[in-house]
N, C-alpha and C positions, 0 to 999 in steps of 0.2 A: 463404394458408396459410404457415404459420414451417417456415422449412428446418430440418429435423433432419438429414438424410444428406447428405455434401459427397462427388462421386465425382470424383476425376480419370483423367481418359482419356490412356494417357500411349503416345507410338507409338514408343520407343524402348526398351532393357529398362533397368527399374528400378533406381537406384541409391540410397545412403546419399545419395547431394548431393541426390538431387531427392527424397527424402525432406525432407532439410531447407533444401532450398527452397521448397518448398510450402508450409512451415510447418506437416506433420503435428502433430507436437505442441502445439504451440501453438493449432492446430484444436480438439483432444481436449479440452485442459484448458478452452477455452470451450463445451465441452458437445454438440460437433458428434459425428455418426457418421462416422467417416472411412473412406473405401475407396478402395485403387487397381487399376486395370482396364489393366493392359498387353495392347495390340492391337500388340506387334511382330512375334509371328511373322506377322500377316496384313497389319501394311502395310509392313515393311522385312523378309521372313524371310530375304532374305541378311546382313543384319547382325543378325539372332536367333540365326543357325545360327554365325556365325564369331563373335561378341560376345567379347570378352576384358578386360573391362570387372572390375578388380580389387577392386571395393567394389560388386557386385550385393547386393541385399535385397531381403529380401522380411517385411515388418511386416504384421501383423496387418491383416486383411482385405484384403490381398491377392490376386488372382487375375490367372493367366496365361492367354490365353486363345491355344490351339492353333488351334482350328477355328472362322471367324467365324459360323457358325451358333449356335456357344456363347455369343459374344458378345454378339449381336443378341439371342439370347433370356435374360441376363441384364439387357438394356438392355431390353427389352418388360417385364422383372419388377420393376423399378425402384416404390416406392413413389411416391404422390403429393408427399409430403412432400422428394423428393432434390431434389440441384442439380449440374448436373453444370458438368465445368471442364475444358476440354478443350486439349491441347496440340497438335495437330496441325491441320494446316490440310484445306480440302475439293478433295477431286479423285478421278479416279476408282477409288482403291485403299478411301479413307475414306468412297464416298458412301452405302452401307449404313449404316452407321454414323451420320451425321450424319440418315438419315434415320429411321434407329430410335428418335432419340430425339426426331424430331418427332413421328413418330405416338404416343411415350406423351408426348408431351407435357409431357416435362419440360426445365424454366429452365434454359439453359448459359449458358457465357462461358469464349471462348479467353482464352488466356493468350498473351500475347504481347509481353512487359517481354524476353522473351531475343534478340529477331528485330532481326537486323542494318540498318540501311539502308541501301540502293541506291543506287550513283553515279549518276547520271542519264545520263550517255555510257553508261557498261555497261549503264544498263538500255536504255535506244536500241538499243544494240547484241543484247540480249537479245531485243528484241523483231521486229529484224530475221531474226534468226537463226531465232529462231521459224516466221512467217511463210515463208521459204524450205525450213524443214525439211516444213512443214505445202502448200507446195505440190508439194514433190518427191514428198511421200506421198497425194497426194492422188489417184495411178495407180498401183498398185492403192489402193483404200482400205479398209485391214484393219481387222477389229475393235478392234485396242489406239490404234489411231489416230481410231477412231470416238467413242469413249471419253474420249479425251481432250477434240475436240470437246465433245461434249454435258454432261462433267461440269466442263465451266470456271464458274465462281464465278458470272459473271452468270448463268448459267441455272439456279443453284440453286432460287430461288423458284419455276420451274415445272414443276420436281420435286417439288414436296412438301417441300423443304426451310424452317423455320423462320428468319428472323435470329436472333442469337443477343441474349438478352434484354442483357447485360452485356459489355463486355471491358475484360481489367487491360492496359495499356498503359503503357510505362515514357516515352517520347518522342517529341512530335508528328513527327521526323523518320520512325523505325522506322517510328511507328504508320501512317504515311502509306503508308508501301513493303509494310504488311503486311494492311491492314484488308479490302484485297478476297479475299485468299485464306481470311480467317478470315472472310466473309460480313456483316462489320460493316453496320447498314443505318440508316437516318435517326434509328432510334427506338431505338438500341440504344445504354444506359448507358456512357460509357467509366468508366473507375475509372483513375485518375493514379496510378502507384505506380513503384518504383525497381526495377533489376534488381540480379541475384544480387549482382554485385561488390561493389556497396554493402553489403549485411550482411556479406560477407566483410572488406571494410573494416573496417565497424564492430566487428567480432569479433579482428582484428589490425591496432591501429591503428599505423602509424609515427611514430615521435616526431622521427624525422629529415625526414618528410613536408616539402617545401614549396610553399605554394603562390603561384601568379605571377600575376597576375590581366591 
């Protein structure tokens, strides 16, 4: 079936850059239905509630979504024809979400050209830390700790979770440090593409620019 409606899921609040990051307009004029879906107040609502963010937008077909009951049930209302593009990674704040749109069954792909990579000592380090925090809690072991267990990335698939059909990837370095949080899985398309800076570049080039090879 030919995609008509392109949705991004975006878990930060909306601004004029990741408008034209995204490439809204440039979507529109190739004929797409564009929508974006901000899920901030329900996976970061302390930086929803404090945001200070001096160029917020909000462009047509827009929506805020307060309560994630509201959300999940515009992601069950989803036509067959959408595709959904999603910026946030899975864990246990996003896994409603990720799983809503398995059950309707609709096409995604993280985006992930913006995601930094990882020193390999700090991730060592990261990983230690982990582990030590996850044994100190492991007496008592409360629900937010439960959670975190069971919704870590490998056990998406026996949730109900989908892989995600596509992901835009800007460098095999990032892409490496990030493909398990975004559920990346053997049969899922990457897409090679550049991140922001470069169209910023492209957009103000320097003529004093040099390059040293």
């Amino acid at each position: 079936m030919a995609i008509k409606k392109i949705v991004f899921f975006c878990g930060t609040p909306f601004t004029k850059r990741d408008y034209d990051r995204f490439g809204g307009e440039i979507l529109k004029k190739n004929g797409f239905d564009v929508w974006f879906y901000d899920f901030s107040p329900i996976l970061y609502p302390d930086l929803y509630n404090n945001c200070a963010y001096p160029d917020l937008y909000q462009p047509q077909n827009y929506f805020l979504f307060l309560s994630e009951s509201e959300g999940l049930k515009s992601i069950s209302e989803l036509p067959p024809d959408s595709f959904a593009i999603i910026i946030f990674g899975f864990g246990p704040a996003s896994f409603k979400i990720y799983r809503s749109l398995s059950k309707a069954r609709i096409p995604y792909c993280p985006l992930t050209n913006s995601s930094l990579p990882e020193d390999e000592k700090q991730k060592s380090s990261e990983i230690l830390s982990t582990v030590n925090r996850a044994i100190k809690k492991i007496f008592p072991l409360n629900i937010d700790t439960l959670k975190k267990i069971l919704y870590r990335p490998q056990f998406a698939p026996l949730l109900g979770i989908n892989r995600p059909d596509y992901c835009i990837a800007a460098s095999e370095t990032s892409f490496e440090s990030s493909k398990a949080q975004y559920l990346v899985g053997n049969d899922t398309k990457i897409i090679w593409a550049h991140s922001q800076d470069y169209d910023i570049f492209l957009k103000n080039p320097s003529k004093d620019l040099k390059i040293s090879g």
